[in-house]
C-alpha positions as CSV (number, residue, x, y, z in Angstrom):
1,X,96.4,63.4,108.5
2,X,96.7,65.7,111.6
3,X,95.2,64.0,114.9
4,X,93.5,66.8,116.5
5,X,89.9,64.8,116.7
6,X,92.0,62.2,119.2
7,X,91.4,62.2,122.8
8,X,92.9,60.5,126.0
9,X,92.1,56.9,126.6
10,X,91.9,56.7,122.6
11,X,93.3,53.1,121.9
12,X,95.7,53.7,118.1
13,X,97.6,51.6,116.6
14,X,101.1,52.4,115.4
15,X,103.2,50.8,112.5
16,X,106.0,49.8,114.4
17,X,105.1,49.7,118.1
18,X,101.6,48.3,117.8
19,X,98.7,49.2,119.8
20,X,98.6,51.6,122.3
21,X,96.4,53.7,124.8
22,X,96.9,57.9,124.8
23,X,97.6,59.0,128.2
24,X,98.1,63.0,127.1
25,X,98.1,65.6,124.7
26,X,99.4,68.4,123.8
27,X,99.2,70.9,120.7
28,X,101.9,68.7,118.9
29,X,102.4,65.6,120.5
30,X,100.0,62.4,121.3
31,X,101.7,60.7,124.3
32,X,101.1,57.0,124.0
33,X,101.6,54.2,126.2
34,X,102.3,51.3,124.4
35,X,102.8,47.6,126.3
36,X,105.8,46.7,124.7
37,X,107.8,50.1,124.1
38,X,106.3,51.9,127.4
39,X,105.8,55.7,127.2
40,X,106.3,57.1,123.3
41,X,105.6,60.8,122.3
42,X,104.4,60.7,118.7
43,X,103.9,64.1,116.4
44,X,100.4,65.0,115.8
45,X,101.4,65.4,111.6
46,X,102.6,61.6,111.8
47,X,100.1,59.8,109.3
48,X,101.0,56.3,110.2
49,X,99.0,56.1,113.7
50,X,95.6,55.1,113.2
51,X,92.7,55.7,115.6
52,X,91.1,52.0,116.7
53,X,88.4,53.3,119.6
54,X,88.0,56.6,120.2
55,X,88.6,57.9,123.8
56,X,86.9,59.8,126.4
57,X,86.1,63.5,125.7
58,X,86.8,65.0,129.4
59,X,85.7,68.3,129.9
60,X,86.9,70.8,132.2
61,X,84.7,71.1,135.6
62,X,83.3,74.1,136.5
63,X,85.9,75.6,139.5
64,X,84.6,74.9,142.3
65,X,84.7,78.1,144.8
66,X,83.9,76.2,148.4
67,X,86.3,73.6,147.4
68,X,89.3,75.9,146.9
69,X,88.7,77.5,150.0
70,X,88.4,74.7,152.1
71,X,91.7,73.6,150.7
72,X,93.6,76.7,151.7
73,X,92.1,76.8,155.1
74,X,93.5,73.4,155.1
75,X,97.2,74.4,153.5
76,X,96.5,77.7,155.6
77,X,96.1,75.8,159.3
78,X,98.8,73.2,158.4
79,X,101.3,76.3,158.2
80,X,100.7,77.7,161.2
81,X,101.1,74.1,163.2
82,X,104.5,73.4,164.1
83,X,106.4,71.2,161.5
84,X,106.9,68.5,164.7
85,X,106.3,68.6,168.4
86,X,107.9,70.9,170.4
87,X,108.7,69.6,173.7
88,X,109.4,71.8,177.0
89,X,112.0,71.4,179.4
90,X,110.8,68.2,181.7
91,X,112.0,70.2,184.9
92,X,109.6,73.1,184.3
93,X,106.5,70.4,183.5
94,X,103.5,71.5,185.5
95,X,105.4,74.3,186.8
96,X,104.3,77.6,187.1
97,X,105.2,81.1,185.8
98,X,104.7,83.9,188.8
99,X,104.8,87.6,188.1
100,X,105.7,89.4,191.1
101,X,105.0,93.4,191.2
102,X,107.4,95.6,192.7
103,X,104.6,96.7,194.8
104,X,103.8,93.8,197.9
105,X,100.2,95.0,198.6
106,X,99.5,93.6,194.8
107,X,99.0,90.3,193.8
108,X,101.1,88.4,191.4
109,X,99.8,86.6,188.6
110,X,100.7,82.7,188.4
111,X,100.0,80.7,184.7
112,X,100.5,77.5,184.3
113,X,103.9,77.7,182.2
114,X,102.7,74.7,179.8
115,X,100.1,77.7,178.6
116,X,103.3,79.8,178.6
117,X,105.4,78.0,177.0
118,X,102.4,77.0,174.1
119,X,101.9,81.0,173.1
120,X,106.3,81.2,173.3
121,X,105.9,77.9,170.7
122,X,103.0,79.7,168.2
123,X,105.3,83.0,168.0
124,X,108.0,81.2,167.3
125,X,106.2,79.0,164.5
126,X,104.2,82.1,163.1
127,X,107.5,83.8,162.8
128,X,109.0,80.9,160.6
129,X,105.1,81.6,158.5
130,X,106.1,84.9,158.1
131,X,109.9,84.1,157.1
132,X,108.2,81.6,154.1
133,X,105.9,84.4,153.1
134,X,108.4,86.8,152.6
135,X,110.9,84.2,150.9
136,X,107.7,83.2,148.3
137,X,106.4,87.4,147.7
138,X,106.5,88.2,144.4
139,X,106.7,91.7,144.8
140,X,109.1,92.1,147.2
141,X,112.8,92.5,145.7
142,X,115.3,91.1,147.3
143,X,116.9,93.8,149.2
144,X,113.2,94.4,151.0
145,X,113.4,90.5,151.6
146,X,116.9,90.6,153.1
147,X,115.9,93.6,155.3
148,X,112.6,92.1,156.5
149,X,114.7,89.1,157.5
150,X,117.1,91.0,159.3
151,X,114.2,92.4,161.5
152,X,112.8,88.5,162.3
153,X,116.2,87.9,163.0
154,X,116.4,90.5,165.5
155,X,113.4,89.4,167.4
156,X,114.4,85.7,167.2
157,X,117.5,87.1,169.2
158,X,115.3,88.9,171.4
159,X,113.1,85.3,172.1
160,X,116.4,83.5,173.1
161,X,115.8,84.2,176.8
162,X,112.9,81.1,176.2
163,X,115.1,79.1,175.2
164,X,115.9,77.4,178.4
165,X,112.0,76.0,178.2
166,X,113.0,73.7,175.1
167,X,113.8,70.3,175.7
168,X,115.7,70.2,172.8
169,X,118.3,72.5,171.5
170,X,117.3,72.7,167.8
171,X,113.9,74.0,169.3
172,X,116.0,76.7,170.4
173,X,115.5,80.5,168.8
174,X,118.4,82.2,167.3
175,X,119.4,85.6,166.3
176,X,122.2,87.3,164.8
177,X,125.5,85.2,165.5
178,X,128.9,87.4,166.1
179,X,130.5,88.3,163.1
């Protein structure tokens, strides 16, 4: 007797390890908790497990279109946060960034480096987005993979100038090391 007509949460009972509840199938194998001999796989074509209470047919739900996209907004938006806070320099807190032209009869621009330092912060985490996008294509090969690496790279060593606004130094950007 093949047991194709069992389902999960079927209670059977086996000759040797007793009763037991079906926790998972497969196309060969009835996986079987039993209380005394814990997790046993047991071969469909085995004729000594009998069925004692039949289990609970669960049938696939329909996918569910708004629910899958909320939940990669969600993954989506939890990439592009930064893994843990990112703290600035406590001498440049409050302090402000001024732009001076060359010309004196213009104005400079001031911003409040916190706001500065925030958009320095982003590019740096949406850079580390891109870096796991590229890792995880499947169409790139490696080479374009290695090359488009080399180019983040690049820019990360063009970025180091920031790096005096980071409290800590493993905040810091870094590009290509000497050879």
């Amino acid at each position: 007797m093949e047991l194709y007509d069992i389902a999960i949460g079927a209670r059977v009972k086996h000759p040797t390890m007793g009763v037991g509840v079906v926790y998972d199938l497969d196309p060969r194998t009835v996986h079987i908790f039993f209380r005394e001999h814990g997790e046993q796989p047991v071969s469909r074509s085995f004729e000594g497990l009998v069925t004692i209470a039949p289990g609970v047919e669960i049938g696939q739900e329909p996918l569910d279109l708004d629910a899958v996209r909320d939940c990669l907004k969600e993954v989506l938006e939890e990439m592009q946060q930064p893994q843990r806070p990112v703290d600035m320099a406590r001498r440049f807190d409050g302090g402000t960034l001024v732009l001076k032209p060359k010309d004196a009869s213009l104005l400079a621009k001031e911003l409040p480096i916190d706001d500065f330092f925030h958009k320095i912060v982003m590019i740096r985490d949406r850079f580390r987005v891109l870096e796991q996008k590229i890792n995880a294509h499947e169409k790139l090969s490696e080479v374009d993979k290695v090359e488009l690496q080399q180019y983040i790279t690049r820019c990360y060593g063009s970025l180091t100038t920031f790096n005096i606004l980071f409290e800590d130094k493993e905040d810091h950007f870094v590009g290509q090391k000497g050879e």
